[in-house]
C-alpha positions as CSV (number, residue, x, y, z in Angstrom):
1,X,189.7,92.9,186.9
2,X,188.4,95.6,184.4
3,X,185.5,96.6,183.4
4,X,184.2,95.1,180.0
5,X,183.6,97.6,177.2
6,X,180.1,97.8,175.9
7,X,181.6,99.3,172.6
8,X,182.1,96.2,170.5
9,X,184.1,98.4,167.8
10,X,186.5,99.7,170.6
11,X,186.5,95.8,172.0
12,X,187.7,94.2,168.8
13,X,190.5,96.8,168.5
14,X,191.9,96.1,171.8
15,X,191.6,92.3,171.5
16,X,192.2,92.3,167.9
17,X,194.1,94.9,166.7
18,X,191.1,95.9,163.6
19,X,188.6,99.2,163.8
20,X,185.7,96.5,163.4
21,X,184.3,93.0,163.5
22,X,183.9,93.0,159.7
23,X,187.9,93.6,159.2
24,X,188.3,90.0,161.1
25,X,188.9,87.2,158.6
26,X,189.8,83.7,159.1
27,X,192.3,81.8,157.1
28,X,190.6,79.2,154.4
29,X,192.0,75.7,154.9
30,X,192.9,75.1,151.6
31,X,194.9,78.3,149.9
32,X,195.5,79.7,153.5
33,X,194.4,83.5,153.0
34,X,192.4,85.3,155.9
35,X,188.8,85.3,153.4
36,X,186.6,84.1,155.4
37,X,184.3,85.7,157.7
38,X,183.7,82.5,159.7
39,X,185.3,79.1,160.0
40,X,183.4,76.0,159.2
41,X,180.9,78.5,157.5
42,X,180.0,76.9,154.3
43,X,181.2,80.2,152.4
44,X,183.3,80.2,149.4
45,X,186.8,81.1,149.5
46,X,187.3,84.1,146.7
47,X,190.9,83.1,146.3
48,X,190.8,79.3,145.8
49,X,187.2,78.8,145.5
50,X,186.9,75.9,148.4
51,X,184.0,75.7,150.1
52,X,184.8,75.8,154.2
53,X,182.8,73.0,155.5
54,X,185.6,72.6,158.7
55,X,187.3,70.1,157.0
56,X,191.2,70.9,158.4
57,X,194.7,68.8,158.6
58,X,193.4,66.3,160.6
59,X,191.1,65.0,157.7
60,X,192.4,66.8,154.6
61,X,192.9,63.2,152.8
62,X,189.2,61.9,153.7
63,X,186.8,62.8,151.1
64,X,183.8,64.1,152.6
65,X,181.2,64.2,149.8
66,X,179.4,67.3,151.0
67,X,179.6,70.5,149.2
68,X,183.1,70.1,147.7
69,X,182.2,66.8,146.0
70,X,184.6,64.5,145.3
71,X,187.2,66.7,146.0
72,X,189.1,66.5,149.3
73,X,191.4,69.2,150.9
74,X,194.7,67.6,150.2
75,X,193.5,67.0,146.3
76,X,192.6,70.8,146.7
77,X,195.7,72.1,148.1
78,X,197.8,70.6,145.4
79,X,195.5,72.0,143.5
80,X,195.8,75.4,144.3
81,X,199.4,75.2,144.3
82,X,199.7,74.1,140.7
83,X,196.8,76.3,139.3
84,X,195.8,79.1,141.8
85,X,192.0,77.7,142.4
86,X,191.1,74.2,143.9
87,X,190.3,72.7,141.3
88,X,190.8,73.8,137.6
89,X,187.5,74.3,136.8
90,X,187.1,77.0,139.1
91,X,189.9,79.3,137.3
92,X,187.2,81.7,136.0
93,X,185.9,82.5,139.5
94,X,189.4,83.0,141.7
95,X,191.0,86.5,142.0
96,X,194.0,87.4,143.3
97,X,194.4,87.4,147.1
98,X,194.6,90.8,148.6
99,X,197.0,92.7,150.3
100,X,195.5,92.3,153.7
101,X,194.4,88.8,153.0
102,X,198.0,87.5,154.0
């Protein structure tokens, strides 16, 4: 067995293939882009505006009423699919996903 690297840099591009921890992103559950830094972190998604509060396939037609309100992740997916943001009234606050987002 090998010796573990103290250099975390060098560490997440063996075991990741990025220079650094802050190039790791996680995919959002709702418009599927890596954005988030975290799963199940409570952050805002850029691209669709969904708040990740872990909700995933398993659930996605429960409604939760936690910080995405009445909407759940199925209502947002079909969202996002027919207006680019989770729901419509989040239009003004979505940007385009980025290249390295896929």
């Amino acid at each position: 067995m090998g010796a573990v690297s103290r250099n975390p840099v060098k560490w997440f591009s063996v075991h990741f293939g990025v220079s650094s921890p802050d190039e790791v992103r996680f995919r959002c559950p709702c418009c599927g882009y890596k954005t988030l830094e975290a799963p199940e972190s409570l952050k805002l998604c850029p691209v669709c505006w969904w708040e990740d509060d872990g909700q995933e396939d398993d659930d996605a037609a429960d409604i939760r009423l936690t910080v995405n309100g009445q909407l759940s992740l199925k209502e947002a997916r079909a969202n996002y699919a027919q207006c680019g943001a989770s729901h419509p009234r989040f239009l003004p606050y979505v940007r385009k996903p980025q290249p390295t987002e896929q």
